[in-house]
DSSP file (Angstrom, degrees, kcal/mol; ACC not computed):
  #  RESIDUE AA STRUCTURE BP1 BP2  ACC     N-H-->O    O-->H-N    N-H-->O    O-->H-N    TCO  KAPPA ALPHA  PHI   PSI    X-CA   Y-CA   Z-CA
    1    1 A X              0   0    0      0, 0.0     2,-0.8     0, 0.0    11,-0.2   0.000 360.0 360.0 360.0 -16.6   94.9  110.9  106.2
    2    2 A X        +     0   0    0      1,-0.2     3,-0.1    10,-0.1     7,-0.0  -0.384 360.0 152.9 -61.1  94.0   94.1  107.1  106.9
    3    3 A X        +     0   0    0     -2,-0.8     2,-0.2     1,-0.3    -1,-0.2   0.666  64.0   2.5-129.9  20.3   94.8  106.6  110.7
    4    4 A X    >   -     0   0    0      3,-0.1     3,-1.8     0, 0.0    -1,-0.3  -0.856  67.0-118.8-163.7 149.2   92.7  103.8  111.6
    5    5 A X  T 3  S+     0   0    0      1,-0.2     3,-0.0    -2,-0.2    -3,-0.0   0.223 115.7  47.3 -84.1  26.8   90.5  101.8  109.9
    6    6 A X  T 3  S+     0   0    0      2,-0.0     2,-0.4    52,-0.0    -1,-0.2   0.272  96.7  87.4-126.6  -0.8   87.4  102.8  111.9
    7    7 A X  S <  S-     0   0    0     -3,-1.8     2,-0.5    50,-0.1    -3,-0.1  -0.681  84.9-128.6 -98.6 159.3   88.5  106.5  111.4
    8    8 A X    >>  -     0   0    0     -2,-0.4     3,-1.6    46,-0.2     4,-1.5  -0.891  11.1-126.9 -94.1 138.6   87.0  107.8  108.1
    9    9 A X  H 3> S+     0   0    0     -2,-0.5     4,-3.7     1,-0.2     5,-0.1   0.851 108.4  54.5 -50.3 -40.2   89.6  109.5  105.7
   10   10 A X  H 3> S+     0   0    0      1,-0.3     4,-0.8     2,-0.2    -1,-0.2   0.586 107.0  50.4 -98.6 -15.7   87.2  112.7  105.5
   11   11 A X  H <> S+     0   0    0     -3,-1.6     4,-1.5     2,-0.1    -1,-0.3   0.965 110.6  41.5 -80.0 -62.5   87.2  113.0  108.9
   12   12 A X  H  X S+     0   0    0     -4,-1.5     4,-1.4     2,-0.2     5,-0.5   0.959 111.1  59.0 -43.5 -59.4   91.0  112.9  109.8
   13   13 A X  H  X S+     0   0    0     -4,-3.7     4,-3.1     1,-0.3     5,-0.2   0.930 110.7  48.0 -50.3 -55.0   91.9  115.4  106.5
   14   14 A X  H  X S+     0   0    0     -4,-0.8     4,-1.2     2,-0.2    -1,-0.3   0.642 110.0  46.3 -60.5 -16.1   89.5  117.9  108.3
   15   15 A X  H  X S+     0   0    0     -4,-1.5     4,-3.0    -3,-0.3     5,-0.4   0.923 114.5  52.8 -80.0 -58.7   91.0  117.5  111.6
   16   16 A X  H >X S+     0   0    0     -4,-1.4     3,-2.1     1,-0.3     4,-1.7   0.846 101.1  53.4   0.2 -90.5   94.3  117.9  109.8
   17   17 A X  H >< S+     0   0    0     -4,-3.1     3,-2.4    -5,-0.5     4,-0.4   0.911 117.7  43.8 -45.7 -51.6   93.6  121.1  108.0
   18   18 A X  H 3X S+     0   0    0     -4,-1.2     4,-0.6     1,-0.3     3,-0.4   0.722 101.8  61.7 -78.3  -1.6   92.6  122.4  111.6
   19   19 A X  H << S+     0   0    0     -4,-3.0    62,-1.4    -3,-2.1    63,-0.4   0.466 109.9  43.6 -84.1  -8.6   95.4  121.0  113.4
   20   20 A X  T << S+     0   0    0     -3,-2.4    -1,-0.2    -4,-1.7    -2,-0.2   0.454 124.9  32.4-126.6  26.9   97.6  123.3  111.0
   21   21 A X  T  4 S+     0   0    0     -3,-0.4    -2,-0.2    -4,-0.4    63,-0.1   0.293  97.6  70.9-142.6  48.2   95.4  126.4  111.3
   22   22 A X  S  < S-     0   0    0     -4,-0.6     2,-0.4    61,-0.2     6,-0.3  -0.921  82.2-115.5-143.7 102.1   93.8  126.8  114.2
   23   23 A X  S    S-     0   0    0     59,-0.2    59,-0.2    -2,-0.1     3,-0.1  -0.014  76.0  -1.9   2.0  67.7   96.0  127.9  117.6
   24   24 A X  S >> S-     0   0    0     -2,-0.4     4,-4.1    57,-0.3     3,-1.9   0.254  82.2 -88.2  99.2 131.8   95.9  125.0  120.5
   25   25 A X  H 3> S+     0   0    0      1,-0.3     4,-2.3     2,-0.2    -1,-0.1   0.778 118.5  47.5 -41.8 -40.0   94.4  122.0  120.8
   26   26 A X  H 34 S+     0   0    0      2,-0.2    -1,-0.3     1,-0.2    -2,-0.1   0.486 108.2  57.9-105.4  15.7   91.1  122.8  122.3
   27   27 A X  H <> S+     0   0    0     -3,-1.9     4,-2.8    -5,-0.2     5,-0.3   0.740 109.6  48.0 -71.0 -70.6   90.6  125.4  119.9
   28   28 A X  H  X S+     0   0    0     -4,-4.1     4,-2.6    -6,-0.3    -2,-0.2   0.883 106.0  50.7 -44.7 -41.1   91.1  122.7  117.5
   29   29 A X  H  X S+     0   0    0     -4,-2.3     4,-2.2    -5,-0.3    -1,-0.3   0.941 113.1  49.2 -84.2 -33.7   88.8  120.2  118.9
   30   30 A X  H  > S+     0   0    0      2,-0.2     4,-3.3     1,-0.2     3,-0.5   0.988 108.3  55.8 -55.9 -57.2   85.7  123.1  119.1
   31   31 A X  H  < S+     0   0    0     -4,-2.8     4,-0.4     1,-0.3     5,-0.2   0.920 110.4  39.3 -36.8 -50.2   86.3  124.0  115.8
   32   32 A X  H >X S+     0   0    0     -4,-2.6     4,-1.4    -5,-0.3     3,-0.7   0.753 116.0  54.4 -88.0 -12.4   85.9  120.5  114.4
   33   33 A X  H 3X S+     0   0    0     -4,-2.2     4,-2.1    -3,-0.5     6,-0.2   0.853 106.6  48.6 -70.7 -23.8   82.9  120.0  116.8
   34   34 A X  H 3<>S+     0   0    0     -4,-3.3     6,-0.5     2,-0.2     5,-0.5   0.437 115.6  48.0 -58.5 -13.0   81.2  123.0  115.5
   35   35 A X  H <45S+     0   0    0     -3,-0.7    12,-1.2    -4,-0.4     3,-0.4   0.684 114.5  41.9-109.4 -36.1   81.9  121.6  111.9
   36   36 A X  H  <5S+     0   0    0     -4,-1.4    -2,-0.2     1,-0.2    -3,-0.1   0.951 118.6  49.1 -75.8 -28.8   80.7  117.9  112.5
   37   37 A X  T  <5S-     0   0    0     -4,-2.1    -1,-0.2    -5,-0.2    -3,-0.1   0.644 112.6-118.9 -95.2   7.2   77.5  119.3  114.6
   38   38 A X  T   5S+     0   0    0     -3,-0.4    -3,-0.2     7,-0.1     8,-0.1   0.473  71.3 129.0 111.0   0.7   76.6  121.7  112.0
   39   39 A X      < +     0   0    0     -5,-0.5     2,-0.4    -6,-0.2    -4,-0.1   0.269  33.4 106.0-106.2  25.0   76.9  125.0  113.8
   40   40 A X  S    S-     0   0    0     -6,-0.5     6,-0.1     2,-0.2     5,-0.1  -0.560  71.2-130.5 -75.4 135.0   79.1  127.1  111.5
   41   41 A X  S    S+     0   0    0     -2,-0.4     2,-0.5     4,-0.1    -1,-0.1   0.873  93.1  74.4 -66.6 -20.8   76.8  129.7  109.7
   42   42 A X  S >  S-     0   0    0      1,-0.2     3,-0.8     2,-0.0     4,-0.3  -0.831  79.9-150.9 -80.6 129.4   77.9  129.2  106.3
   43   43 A X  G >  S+     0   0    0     -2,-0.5     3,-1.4     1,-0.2    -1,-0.2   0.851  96.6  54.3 -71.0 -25.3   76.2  126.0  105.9
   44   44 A X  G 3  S+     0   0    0      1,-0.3    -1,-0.2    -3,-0.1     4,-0.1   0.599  90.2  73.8 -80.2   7.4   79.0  124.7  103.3
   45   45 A X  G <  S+     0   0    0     -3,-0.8    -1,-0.3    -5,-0.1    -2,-0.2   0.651  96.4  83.1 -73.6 -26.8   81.6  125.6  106.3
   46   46 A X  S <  S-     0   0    0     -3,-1.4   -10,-0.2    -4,-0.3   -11,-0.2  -0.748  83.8-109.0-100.0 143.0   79.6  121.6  107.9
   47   47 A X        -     0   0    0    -12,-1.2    -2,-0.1     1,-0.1    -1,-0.1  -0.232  41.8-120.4 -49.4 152.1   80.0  117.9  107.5
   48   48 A X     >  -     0   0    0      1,-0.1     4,-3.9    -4,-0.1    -1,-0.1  -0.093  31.3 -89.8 -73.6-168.3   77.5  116.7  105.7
   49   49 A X  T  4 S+     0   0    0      2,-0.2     4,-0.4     3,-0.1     5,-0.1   0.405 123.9  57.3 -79.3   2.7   75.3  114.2  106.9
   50   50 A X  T >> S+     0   0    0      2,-0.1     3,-3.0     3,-0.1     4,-0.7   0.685 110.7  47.2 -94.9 -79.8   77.6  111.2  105.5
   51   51 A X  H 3> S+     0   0    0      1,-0.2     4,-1.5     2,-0.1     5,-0.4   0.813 105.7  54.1 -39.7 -40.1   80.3  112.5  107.5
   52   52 A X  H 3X S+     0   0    0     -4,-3.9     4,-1.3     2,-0.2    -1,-0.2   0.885 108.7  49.6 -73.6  -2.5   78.6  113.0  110.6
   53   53 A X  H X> S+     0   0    0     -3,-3.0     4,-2.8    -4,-0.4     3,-0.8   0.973 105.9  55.1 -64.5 -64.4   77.4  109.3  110.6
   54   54 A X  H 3< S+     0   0    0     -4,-0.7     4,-0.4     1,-0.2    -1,-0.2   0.664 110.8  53.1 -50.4 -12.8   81.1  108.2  109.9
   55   55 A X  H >< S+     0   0    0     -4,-1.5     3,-0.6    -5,-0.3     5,-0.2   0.733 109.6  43.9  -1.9 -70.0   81.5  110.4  113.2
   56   56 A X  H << S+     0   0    0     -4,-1.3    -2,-0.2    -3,-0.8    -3,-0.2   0.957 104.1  65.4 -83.5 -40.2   79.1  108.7  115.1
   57   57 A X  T 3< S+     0   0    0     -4,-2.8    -1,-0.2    -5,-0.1    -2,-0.1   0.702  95.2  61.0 -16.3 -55.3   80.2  105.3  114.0
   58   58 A X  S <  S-     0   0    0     -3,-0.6     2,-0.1    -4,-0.4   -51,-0.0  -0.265  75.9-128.6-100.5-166.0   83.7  105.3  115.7
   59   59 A X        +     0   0    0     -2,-0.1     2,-0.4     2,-0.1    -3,-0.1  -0.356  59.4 114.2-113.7  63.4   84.7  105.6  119.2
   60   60 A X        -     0   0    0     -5,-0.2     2,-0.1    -2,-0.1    -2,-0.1  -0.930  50.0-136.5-119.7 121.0   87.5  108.5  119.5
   61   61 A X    >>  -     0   0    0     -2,-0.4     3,-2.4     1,-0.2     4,-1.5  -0.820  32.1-111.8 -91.6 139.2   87.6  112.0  121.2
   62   62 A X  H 3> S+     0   0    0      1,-0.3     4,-2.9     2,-0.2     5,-0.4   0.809 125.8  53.8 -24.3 -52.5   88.9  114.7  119.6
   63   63 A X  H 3> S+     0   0    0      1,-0.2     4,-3.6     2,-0.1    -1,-0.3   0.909 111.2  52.6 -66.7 -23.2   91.7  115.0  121.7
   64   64 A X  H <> S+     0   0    0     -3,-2.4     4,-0.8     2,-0.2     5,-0.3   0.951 113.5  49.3 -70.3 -53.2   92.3  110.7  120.7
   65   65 A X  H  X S+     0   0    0     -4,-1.5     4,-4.2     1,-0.2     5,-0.2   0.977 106.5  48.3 -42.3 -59.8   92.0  111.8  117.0
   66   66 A X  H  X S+     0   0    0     -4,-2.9     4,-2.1     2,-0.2     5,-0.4   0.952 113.8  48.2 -68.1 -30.3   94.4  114.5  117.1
   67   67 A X  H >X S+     0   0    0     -4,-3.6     3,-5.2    -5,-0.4     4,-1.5   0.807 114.1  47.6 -48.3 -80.2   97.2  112.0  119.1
   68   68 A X  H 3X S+     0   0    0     -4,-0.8     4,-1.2     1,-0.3    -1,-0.2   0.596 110.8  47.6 -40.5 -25.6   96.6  109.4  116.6
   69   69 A X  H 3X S+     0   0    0     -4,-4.2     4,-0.9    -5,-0.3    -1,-0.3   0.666 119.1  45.3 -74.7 -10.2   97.0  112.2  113.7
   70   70 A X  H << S+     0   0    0     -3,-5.2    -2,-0.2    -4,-2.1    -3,-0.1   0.855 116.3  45.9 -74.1 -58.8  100.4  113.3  115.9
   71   71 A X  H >< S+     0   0    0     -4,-1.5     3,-0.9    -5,-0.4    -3,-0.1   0.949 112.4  45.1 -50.9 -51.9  101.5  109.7  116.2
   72   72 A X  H 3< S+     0   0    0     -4,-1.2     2,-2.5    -5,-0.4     3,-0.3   0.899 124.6  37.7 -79.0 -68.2  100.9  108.6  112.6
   73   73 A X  T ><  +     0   0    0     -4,-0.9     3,-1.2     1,-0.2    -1,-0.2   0.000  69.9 148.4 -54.9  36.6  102.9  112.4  111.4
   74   74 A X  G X   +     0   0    0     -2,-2.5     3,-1.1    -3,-0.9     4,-0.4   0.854  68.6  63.1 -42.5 -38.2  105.6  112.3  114.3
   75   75 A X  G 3  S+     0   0    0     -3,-0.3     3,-0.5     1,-0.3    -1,-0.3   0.943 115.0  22.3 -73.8 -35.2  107.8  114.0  111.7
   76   76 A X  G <  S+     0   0    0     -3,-1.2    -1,-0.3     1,-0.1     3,-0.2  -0.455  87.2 109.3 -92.6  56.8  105.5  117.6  111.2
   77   77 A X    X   +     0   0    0     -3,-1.1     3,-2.1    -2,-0.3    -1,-0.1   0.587  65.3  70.4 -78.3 -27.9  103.9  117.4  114.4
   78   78 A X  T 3  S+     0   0    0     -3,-0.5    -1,-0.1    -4,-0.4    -2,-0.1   0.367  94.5  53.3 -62.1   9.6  106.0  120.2  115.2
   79   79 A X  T 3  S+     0   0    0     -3,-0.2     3,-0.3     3,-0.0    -1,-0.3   0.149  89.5 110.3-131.3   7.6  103.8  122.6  112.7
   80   80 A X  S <  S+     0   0    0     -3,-2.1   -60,-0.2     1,-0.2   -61,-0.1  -0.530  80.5   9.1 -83.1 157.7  100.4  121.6  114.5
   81   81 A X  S    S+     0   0    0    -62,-1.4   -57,-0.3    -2,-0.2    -1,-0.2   0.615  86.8 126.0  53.1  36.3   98.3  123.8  116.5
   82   82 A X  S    S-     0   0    0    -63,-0.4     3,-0.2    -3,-0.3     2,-0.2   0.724  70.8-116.6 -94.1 -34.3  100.6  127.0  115.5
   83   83 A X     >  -     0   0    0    -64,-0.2     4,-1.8     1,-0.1     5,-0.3  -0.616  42.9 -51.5 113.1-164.2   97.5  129.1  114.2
   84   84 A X  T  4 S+     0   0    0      1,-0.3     4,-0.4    -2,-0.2    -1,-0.1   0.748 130.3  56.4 -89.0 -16.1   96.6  130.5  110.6
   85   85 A X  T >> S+     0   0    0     -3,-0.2     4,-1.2     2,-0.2     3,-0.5   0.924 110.4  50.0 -86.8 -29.0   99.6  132.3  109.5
   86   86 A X  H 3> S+     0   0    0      1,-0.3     4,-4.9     2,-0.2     5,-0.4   0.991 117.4  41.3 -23.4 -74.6  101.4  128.6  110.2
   87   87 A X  H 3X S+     0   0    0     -4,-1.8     4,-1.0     2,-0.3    -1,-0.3   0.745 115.8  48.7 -44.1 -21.2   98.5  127.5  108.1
   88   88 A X  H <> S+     0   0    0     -3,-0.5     4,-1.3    -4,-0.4     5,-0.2   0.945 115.1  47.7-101.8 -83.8   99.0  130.7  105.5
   89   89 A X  H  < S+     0   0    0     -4,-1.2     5,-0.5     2,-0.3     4,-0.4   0.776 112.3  43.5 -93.3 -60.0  102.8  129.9  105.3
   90   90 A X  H >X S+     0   0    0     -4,-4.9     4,-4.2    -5,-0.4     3,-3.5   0.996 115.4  51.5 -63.5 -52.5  102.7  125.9  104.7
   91   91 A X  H >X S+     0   0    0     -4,-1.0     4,-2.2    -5,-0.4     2,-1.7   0.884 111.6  46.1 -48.9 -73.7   99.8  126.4  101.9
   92   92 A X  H 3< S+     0   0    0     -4,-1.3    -1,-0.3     1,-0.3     4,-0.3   0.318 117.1  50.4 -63.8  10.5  102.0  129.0  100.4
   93   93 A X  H <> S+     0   0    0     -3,-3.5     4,-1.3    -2,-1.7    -1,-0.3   0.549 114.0  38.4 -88.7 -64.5  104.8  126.2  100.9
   94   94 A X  H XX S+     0   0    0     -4,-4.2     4,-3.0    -3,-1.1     3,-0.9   0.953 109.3  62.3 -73.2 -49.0  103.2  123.6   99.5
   95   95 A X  H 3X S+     0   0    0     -4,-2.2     4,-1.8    -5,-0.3     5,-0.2   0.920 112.7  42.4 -39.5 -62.2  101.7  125.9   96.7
   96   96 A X  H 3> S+     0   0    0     -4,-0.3     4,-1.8    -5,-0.2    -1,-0.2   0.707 109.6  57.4 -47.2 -33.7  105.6  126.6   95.6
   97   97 A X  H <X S+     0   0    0     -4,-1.3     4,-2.5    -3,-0.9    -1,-0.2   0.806 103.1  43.1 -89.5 -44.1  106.4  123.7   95.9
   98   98 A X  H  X S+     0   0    0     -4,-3.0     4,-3.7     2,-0.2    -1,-0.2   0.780 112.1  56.7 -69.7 -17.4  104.1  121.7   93.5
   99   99 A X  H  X S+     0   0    0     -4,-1.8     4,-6.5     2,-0.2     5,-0.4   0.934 106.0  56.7 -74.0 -48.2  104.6  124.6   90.6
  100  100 A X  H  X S+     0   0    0     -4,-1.8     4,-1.2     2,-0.2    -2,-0.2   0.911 109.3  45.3 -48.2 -49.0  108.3  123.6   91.2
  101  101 A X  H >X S+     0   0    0     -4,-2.5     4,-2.3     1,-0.2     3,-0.5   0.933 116.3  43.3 -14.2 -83.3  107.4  120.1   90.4
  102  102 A X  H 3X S+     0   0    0     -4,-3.7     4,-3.5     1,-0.3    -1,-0.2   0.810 106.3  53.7 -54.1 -39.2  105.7  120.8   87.9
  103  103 A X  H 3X S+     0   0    0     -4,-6.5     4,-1.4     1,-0.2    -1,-0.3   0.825 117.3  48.0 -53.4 -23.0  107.9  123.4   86.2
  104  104 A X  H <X S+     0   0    0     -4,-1.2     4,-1.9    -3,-0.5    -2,-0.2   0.970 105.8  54.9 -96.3 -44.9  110.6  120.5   86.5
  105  105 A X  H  X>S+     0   0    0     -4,-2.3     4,-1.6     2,-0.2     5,-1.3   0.905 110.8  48.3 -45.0 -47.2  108.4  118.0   85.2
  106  106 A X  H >X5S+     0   0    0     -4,-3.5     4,-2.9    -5,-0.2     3,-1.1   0.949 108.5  49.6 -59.7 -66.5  107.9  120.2   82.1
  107  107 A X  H 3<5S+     0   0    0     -4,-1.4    -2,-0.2     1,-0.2    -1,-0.2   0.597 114.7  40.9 -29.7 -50.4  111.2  120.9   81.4
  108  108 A X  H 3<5S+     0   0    0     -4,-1.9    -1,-0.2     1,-0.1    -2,-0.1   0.146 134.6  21.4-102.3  22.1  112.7  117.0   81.5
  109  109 A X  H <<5S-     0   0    0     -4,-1.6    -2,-0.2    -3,-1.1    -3,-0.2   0.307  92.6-137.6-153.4  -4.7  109.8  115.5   79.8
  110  110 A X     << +     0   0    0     -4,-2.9     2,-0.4    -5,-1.3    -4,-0.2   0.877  51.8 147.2  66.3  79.8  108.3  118.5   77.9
  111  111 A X        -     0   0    0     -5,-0.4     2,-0.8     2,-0.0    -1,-0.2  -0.945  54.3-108.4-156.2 112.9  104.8  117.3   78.8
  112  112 A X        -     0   0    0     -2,-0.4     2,-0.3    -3,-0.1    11,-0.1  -0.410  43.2-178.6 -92.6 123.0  102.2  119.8   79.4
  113  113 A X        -     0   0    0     -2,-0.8     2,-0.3   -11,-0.2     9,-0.2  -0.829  17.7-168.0-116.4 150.7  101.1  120.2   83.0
  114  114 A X  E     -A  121   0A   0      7,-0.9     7,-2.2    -2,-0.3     2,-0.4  -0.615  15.1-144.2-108.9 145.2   98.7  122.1   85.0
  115  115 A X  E     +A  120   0A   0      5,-0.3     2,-0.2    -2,-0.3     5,-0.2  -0.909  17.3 173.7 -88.8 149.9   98.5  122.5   88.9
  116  116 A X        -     0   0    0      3,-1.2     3,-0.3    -2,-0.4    -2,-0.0  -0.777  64.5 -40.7-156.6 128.3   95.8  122.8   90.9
  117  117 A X  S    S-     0   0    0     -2,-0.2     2,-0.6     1,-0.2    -1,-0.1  -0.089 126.0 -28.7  39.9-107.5   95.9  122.9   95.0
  118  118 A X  S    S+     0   0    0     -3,-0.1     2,-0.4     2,-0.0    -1,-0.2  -0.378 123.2  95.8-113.5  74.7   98.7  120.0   95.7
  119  119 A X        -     0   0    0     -2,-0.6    -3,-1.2    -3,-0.3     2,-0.4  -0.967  61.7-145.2-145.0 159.3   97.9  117.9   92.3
  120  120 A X  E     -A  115   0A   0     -2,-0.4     2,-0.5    -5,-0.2    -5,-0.3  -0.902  13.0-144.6-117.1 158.5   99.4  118.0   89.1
  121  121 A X  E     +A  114   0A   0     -7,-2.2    -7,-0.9    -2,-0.4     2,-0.1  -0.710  28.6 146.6-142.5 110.0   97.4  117.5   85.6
  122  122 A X        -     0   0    0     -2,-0.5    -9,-0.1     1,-0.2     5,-0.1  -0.577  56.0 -66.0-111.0-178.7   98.5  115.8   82.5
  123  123 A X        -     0   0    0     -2,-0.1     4,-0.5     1,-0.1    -1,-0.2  -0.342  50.0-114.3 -72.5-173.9   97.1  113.9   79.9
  124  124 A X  S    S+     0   0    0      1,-0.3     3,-0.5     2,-0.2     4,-0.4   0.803 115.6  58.3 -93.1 -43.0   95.9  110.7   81.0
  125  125 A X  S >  S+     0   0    0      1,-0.2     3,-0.5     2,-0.1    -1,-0.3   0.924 111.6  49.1 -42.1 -44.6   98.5  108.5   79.0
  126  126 A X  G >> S+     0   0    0      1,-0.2     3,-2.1    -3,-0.2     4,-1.6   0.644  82.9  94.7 -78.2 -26.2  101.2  110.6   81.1
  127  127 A X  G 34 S+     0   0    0     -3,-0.5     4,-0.3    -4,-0.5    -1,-0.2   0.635  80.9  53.9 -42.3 -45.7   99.6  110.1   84.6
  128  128 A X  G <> S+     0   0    0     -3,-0.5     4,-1.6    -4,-0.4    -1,-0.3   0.831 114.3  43.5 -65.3 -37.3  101.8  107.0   85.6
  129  129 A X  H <> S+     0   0    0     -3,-2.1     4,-1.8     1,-0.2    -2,-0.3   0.878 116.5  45.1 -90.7 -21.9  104.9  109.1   84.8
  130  130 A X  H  X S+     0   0    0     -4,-1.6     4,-0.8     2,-0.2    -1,-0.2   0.409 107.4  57.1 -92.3  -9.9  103.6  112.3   86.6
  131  131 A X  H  > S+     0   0    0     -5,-0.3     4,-0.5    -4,-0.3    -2,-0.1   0.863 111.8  43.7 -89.3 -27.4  102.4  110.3   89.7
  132  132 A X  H  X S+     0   0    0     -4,-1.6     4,-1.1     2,-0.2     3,-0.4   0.816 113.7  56.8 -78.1 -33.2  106.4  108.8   90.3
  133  133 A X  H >X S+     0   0    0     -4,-1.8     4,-2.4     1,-0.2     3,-1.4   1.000 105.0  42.8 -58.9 -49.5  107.6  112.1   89.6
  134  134 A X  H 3< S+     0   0    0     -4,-0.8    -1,-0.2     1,-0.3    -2,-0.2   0.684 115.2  55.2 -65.9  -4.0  105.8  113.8   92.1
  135  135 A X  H 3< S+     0   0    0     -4,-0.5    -1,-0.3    -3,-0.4    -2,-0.2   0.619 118.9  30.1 -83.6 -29.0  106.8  110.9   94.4
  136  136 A X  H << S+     0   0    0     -3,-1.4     2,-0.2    -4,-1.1    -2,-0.2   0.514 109.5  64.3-127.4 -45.8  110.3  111.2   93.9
  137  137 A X     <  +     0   0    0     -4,-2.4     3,-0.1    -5,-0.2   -36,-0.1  -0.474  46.8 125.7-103.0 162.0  111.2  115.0   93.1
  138  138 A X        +     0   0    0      1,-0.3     2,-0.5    -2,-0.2    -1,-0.1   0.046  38.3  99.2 160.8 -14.0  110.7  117.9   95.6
  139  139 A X        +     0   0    0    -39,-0.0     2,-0.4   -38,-0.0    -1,-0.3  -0.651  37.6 171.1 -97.8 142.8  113.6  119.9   96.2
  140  140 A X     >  -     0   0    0     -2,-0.5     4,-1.0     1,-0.2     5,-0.1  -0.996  28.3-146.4-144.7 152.7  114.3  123.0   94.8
  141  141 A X  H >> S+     0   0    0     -2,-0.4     4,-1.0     1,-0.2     3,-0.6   0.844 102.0  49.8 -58.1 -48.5  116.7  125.3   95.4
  142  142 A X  H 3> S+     0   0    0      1,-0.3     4,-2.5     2,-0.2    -1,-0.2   0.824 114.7  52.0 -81.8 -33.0  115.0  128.5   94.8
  143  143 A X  H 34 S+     0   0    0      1,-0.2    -1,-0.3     2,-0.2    -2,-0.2   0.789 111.9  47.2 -76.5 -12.2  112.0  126.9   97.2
  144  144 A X  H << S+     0   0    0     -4,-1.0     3,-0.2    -3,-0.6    -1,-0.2   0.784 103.6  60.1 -83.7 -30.2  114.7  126.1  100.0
  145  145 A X  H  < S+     0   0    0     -4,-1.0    -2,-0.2     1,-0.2    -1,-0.2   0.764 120.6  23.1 -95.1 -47.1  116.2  129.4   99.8
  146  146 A X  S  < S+     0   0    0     -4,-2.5    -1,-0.2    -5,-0.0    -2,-0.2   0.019  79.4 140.7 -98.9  26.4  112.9  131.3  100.8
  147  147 A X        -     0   0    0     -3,-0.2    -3,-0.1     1,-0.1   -54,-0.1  -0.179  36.6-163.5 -76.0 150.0  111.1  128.4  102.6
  148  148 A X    >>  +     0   0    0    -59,-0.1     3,-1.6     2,-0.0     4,-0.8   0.116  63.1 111.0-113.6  10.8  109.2  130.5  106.0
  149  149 A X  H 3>  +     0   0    0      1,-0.3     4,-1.1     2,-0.2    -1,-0.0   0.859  64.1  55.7 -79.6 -11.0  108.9  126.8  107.5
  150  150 A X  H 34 S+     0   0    0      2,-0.2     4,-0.3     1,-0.1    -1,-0.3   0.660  97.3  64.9 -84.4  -3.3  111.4  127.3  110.3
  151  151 A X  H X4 S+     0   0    0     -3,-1.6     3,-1.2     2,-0.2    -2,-0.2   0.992  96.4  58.2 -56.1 -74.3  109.5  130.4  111.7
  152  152 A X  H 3< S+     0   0    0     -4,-0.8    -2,-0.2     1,-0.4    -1,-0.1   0.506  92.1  62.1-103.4 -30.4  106.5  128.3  112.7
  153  153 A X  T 3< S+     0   0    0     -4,-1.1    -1,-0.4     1,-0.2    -2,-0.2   0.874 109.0  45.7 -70.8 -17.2  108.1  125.9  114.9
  154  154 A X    <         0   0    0     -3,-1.2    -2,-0.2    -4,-0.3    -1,-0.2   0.655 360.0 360.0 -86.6 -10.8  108.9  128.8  117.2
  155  155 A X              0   0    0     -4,-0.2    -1,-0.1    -3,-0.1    -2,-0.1   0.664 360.0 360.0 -73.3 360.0  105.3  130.6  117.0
């Protein structure tokens, strides 16, 4: 999520998350002004007040954010601004994808692991060997074979 060193990480992951489930760019860019300026009704739906300083700090318009998140991910870009079953359909991607991991991690080092969102959790001794797996592994057959991800560049 680092794509400038004036940009704050917390800023970028949240345009991110809406850049793969929210329809069109200037969709995108309300949403995340409605989140930085507070005006969602669930109050935990807003940055806090740290983020909106790191906000005010840099100099970027949305639409500059989202290039530079386009630029730095050239290779997915095609999976931005597609709308929430895009979004529905990569989480459920990604979801598969880390259980595969893990199930494969288990299985060729018999280590007991946990998922949660895109992370894996071993003990702590194991952590070095479970961060190069997940660096390393990712295909699986069974996940390739039902993958939805070539739908979403045509929606």
């Amino acid at each position: 999520y680092i794509i400038s060193s004036t940009v704050h990480r917390d800023l970028s992951k949240y345009m991110v998350q809406l850049m793969f489930n929210v329809k069109g760019r200037s969709q995108v860019s309300r949403k995340f002004n409605d989140w930085i300026e507070g005006r969602n009704e669930n109050l935990k739906d807003n940055a806090s007040k740290e983020q909106q300083q790191f906000h005010r700090r840099h100099n970027f318009t949305n639409m500059q954010l989202m290039e530079m998140i386009e630029n730095k991910h050239a290779k997915i870009k095609d999976y931005f601004y597609k709308g929430k079953l895009a979004g529905q359909i990569i989480q459920w991607e990604e979801a598969n994808l880390v259980f595969n991991i893990a199930n494969q991690f288990i299985n060729e080092h018999d280590v007991t692991t946990l998922t949660v969102h895109d992370e894996l959790i071993v003990e702590e001794k194991h952590y070095p060997m479970a961060k190069e797996f997940m660096y390393t592994s990712g295909y699986s057959e069974v996940c390739t074979k039902y993958s939805l991800m070539n739908r979403i560049k045509h929606m």
